[in-house]
C-alpha positions as CSV (number, residue, x, y, z in Angstrom):
1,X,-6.6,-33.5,-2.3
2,X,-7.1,-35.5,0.9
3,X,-7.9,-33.8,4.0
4,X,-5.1,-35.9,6.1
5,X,-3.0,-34.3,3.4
6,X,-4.1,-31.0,4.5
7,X,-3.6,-32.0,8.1
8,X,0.3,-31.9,8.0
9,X,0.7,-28.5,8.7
10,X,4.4,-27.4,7.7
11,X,6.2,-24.8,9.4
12,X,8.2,-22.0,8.1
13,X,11.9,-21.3,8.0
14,X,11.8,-18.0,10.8
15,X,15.7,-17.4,10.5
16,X,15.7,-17.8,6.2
17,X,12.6,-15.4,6.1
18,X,14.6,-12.7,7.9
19,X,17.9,-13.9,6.3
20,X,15.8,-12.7,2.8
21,X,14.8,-9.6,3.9
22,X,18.1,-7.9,5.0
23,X,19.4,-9.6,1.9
24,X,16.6,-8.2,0.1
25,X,16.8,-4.0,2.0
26,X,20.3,-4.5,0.7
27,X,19.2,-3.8,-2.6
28,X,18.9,0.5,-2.4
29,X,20.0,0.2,1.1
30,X,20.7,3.9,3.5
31,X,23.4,3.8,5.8
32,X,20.7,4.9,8.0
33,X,18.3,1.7,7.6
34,X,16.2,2.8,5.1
35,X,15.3,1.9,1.7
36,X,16.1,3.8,-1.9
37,X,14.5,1.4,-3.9
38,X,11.7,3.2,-6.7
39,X,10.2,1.7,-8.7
40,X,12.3,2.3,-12.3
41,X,15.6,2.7,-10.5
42,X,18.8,0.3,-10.6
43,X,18.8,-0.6,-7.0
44,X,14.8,-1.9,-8.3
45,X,16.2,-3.7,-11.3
46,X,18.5,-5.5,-9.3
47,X,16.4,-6.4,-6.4
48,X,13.6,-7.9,-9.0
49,X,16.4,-10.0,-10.6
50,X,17.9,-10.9,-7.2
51,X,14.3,-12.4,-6.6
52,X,14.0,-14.1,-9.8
53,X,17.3,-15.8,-9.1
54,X,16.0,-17.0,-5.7
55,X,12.8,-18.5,-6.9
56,X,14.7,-20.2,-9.2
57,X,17.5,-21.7,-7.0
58,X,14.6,-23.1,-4.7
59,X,13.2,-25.2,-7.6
60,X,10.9,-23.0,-8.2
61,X,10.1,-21.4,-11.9
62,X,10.1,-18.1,-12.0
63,X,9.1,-15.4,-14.7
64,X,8.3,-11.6,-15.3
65,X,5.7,-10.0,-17.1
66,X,5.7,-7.1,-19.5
67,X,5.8,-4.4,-16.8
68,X,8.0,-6.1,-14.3
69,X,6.2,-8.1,-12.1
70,X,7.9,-10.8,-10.9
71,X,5.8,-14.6,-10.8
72,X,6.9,-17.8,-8.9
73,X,5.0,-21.0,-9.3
74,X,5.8,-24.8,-8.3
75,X,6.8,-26.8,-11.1
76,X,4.5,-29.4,-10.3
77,X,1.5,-26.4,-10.5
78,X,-2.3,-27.0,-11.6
79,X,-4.8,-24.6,-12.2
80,X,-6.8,-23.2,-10.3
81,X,-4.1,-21.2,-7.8
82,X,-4.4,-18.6,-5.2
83,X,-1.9,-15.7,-5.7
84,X,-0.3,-14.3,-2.9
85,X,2.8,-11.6,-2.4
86,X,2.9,-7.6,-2.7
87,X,5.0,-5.0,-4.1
88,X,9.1,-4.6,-4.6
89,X,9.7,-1.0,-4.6
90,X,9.6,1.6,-2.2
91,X,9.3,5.6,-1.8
92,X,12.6,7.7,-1.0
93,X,14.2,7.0,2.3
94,X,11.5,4.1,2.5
95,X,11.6,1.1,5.3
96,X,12.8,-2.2,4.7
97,X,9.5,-4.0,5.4
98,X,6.7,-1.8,3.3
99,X,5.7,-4.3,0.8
100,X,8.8,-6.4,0.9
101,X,7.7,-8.4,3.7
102,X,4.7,-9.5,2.1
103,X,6.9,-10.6,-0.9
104,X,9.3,-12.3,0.8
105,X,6.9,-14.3,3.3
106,X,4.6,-15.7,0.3
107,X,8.5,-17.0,-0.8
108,X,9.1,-18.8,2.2
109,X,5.4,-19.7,2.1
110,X,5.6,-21.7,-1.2
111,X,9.1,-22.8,-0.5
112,X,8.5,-24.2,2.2
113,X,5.5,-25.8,1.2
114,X,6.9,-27.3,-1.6
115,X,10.1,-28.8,0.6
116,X,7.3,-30.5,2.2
117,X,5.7,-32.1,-0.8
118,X,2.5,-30.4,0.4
119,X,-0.2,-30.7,-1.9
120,X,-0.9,-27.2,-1.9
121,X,2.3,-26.0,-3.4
122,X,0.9,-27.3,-7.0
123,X,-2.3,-24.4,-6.3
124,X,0.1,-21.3,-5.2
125,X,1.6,-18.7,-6.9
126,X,4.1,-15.6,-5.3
127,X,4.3,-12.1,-7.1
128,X,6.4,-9.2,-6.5
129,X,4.3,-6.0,-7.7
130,X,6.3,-3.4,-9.2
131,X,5.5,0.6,-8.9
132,X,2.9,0.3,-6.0
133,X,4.1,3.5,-4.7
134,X,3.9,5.8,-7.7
135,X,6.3,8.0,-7.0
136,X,8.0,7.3,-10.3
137,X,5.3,9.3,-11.3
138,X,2.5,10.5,-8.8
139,X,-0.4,11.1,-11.1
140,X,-0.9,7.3,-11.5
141,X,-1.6,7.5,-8.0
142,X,0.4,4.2,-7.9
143,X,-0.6,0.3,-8.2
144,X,1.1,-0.2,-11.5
145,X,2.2,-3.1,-11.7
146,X,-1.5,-4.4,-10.0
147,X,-3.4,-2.4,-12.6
148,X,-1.7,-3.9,-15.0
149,X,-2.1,-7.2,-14.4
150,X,-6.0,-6.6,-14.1
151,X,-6.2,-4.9,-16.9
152,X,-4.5,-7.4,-19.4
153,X,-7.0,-10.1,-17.8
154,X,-4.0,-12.0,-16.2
155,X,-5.6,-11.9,-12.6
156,X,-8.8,-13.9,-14.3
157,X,-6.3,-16.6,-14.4
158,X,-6.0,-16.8,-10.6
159,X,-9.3,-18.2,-8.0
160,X,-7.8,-16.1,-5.0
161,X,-5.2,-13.3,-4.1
162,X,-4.1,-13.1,-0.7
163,X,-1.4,-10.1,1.0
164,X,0.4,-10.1,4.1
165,X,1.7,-6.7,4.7
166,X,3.1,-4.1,7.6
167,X,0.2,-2.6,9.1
168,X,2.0,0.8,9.4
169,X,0.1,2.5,11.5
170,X,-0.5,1.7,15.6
171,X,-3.3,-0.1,16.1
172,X,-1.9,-3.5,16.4
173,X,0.7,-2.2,18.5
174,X,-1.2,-0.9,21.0
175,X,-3.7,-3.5,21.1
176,X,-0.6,-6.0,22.2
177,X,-2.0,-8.2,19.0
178,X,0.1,-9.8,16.5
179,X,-2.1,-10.0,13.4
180,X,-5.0,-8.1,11.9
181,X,-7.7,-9.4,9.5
182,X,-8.0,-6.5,7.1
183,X,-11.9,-6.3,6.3
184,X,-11.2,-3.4,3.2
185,X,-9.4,-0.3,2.2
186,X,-10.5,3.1,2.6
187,X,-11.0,5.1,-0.4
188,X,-7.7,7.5,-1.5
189,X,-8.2,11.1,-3.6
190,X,-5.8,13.1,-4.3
191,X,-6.8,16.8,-5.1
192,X,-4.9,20.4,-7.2
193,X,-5.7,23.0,-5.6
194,X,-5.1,26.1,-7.7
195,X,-5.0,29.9,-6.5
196,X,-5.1,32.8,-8.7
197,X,-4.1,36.3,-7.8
198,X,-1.7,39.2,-9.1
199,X,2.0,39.2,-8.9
200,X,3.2,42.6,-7.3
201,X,5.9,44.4,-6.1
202,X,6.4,43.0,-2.2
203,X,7.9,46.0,-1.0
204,X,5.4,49.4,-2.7
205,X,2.1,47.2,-2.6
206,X,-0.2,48.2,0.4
207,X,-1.5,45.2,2.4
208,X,-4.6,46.2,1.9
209,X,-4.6,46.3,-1.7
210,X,-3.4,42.7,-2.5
211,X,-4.3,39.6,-4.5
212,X,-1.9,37.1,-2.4
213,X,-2.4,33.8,-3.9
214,X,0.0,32.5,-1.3
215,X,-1.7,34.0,1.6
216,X,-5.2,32.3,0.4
217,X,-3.6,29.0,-0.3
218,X,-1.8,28.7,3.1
219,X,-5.3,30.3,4.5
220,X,-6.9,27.2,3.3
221,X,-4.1,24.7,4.4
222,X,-4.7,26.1,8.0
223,X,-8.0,25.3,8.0
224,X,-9.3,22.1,5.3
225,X,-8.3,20.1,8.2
226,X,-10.9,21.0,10.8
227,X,-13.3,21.7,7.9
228,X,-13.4,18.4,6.7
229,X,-12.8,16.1,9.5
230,X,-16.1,17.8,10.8
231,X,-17.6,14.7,8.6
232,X,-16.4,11.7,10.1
233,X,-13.9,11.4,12.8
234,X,-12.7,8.6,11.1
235,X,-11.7,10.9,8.1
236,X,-7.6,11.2,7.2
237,X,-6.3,14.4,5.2
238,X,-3.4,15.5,4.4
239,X,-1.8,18.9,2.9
240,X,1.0,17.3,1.3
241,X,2.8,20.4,-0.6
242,X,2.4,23.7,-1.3
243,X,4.0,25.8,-4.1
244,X,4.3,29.8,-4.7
245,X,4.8,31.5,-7.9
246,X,7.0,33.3,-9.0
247,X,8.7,32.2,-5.8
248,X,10.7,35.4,-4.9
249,X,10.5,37.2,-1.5
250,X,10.1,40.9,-3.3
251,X,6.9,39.3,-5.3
252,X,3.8,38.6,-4.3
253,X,2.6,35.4,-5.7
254,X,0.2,35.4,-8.1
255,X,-0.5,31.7,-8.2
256,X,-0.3,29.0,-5.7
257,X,-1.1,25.2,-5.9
258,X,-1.7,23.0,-3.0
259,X,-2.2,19.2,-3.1
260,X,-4.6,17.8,-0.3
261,X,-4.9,14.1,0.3
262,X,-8.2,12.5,1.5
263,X,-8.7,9.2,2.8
264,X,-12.1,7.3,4.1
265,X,-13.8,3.8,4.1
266,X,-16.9,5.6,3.0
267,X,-17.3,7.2,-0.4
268,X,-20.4,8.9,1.0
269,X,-18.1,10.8,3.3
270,X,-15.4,11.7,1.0
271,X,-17.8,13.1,-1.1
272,X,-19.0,15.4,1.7
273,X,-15.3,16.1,2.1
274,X,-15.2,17.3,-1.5
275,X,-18.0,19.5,-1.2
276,X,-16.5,21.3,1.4
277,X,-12.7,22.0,-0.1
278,X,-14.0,23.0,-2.9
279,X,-16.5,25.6,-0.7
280,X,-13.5,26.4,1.5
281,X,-11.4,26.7,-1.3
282,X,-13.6,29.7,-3.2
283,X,-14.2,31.5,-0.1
284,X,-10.8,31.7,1.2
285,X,-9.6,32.7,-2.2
286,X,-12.2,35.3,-2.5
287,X,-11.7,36.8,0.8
288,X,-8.2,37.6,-0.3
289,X,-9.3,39.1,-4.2
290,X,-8.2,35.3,-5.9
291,X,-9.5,32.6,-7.6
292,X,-9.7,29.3,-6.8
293,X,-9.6,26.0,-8.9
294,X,-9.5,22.4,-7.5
295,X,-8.4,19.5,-9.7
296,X,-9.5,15.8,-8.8
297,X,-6.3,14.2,-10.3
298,X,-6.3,11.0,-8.6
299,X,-9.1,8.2,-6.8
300,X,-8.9,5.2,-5.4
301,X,-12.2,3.9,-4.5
302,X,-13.2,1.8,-1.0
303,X,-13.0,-1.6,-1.3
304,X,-13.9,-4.7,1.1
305,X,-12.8,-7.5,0.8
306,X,-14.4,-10.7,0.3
307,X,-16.8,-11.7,3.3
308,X,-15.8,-15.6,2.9
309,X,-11.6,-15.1,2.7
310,X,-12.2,-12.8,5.5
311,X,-14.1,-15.3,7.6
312,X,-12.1,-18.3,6.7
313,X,-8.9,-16.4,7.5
314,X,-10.2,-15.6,11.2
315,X,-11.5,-19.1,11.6
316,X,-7.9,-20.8,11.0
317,X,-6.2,-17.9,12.9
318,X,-9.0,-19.2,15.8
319,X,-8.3,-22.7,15.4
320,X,-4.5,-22.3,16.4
321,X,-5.1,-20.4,19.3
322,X,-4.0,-16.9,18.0
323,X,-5.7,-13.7,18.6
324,X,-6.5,-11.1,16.0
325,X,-7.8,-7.8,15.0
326,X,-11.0,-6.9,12.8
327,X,-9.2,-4.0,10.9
328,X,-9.8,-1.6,8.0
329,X,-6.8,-0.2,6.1
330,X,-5.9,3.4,5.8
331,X,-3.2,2.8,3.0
332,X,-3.3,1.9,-0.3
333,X,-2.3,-2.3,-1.4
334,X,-1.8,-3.9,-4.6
335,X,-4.7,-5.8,-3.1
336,X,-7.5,-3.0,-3.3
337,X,-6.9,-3.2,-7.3
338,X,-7.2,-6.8,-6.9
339,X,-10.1,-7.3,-5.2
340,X,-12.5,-5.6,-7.7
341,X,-12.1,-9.0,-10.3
342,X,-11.0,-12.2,-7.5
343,X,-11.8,-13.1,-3.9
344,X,-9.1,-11.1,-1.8
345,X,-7.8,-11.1,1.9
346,X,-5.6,-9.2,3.7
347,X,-3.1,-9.8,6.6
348,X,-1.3,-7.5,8.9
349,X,2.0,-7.4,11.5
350,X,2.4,-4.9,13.7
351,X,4.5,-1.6,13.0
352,X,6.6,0.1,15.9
353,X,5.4,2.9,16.5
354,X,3.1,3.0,13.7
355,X,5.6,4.1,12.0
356,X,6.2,3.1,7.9
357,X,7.3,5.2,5.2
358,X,10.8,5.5,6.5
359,X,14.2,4.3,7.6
360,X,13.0,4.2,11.3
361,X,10.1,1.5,10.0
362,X,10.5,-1.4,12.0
363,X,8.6,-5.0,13.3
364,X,9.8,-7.4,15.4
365,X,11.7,-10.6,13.7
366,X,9.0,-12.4,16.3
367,X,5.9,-11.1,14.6
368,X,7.5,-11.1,10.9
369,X,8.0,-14.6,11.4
370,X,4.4,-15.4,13.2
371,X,2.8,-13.6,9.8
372,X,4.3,-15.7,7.7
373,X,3.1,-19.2,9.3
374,X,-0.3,-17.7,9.3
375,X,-0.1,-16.5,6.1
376,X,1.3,-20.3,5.3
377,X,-1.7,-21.6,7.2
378,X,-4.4,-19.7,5.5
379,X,-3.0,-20.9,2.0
380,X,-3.2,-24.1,3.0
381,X,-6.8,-23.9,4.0
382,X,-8.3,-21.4,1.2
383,X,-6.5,-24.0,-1.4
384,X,-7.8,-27.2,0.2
385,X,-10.8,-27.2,-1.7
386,X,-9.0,-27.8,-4.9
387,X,-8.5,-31.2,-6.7
């Protein structure tokens, strides 16, 4: 492949991009503007076939694999290719852009490149990941369809894997700049939190002679926060639920369970963050005449990404003029599983608000299309190498 080849830098379709994702929210939409779209559902079954279809009327070949992740390729494509896209489905009364932006940019990405005749269409490659969420069934702690595909050996197939995503959170927003260069992906664990105590009558039980698993249990959820956020102010937790049992007001509980979220680029700090729940946890429940268990049931390790995508990706956002941020990521990607067996990058927009993971998720048609040609641009370059 010539470099003057590489010179001709295409542009995208802004108008068809956001043409594909209204089309595309349509599929599970809310009156409200949000997105039913889990992974397993009908609204998800039609919106992968909706997106094979459209591959295939671009003259482009499309195909799915056993799980349901959905391919497009050039027919004219060689080996080696870099893989780009991101996930299909959504959580319950999702947005319209988590994950289905990234998906439909790499489509206008290879599309357009291979209107163009570019060279590098023949070296691309566009998936749709399906179940990234995981709330089909939370203890896979999500990344399905990305496991998956690692696990059968399919990604070995692929030099490079590259995701343009909402950033969904604020930092881009408030730093009035229009793409981040995500460096890596803090680790995610998940932990059961289990309280023991003895089921009583509510009413002819003195206060001072109880066993209140739900007093201990929402004891503890006042204070894990400050507890572990004592070891890096960079540290994210969250008590996500919390359950009572038998569940009537006349009974005492005699068993709680709690689910706390952690979340940290450093493994060295979320291991410090362990120790202490699990110290916080048997005090508290002690104090109160329980006992306490806690259940690691779900970990996703901290990953960066590779040093040379993530240099070459600021070097061609740089040699157009644009500005970025350096940025680590606080939620989960397809791309984390990805990165751990092929070079990986990562690409963010900015979120209103920093706010994702519902209807109210929202980014300007200005910067969804601006993603998308950088996203366009940095195929170009990571796939000029290739012959």
């Amino acid at each position: 492949m010539s470099n003057r080849a590489n010179n001709f830098r295409p542009t995208v379709h802004g108008a068809r991009l956001i043409e594909d994702l209204a089309t595309f929210a349509s599929f599970g939409g809310r009156q409200d503007g949000g997105v039913d779209r889990v992974a397993g559902s009908q609204a998800d079954l039609e919106a992968r076939e909706w997106l094979q279809q459209k591959i295939y009327e671009a003259g482009l070949l499309p195909r799915t694999d056993e799980i349901g992740n959905v391919f497009g390729r050039s027919p004219r494509a060689e080996w080696p290719r870099l893989l780009t896209g991101s996930h299909t489905d959504t959580v319950p009364a999702g947005g319209r852009l988590d994950g289905a932006y990234g998906v439909m940019a790499a489509l206008e990405v290879l599309r357009t490149l291979d209107e163009a005749n570019h060279p590098s269409a023949k070296y691309v490659e566009i998936v749709g990941f399906w179940d990234e969420e995981g709330v089909r069934d939370p203890g896979t702690g999500g990344l399905v369809g990305s496991t998956f595909f690692c696990e059968k050996g399919y990604v070995q197939n692929y030099q490079s894997y590259i995701e343009l995503h909402i950033e969904q959170g604020p930092a881009l927003e408030s730093a009035d700049v229009s793409i981040g260069v995500v460096a890596g992906i803090v680790g995610i664990e998940r932990y059961a939190i289990d309280v023991t105590g003895t089921a009583n009558h509510a009413g002819t039980t003195a206060m001072n002679n109880r066993a209140d698993a739900g007093l201990a249990a929402t004891t503890m959820a006042s204070r894990v926060r400050d507890t572990t956020t004592a070891c890096s102010d960079r540290l994210r937790i969250n008590v996500g639920s919390i359950e009572f049992f038998p569940g009537s007001p006349n009974v005492i509980p005699g068993q709680a369970r709690m689910i706390v979220e952690i979340r940290d680029p450093f493994d060295s700090v979320l291991r410090e963050a362990e120790q202490k729940i699990r110290l916080l946890a048997d005090e508290t429940a002690a104090s109160e005449g329980c006992h306490a268990s806690v259940q690691k049931f779900s970990q996703k390790s901290a990953v960066l990404f590779d040093k040379g995508i993530h240099r070459a990706i600021r070097e061609i956002i740089h040699n157009h003029g644009g500005e970025f941020l350096d940025m680590v990521s606080y939620a989960g990607h397809d791309a984390s599983v990805i990165s751990k067996h092929i070079p990986t990058g990562m690409l963010f927009v900015p979120s209103v608000g920093g706010v994702s993971h519902s209807p109210a998720e929202s980014t300007s048609d200005k910067h969804l299309i601006h993603g998308c040609q950088v996203l366009l641009d940095a195929v170009v370059a990571l796939s000029s190498d290739r012959s």
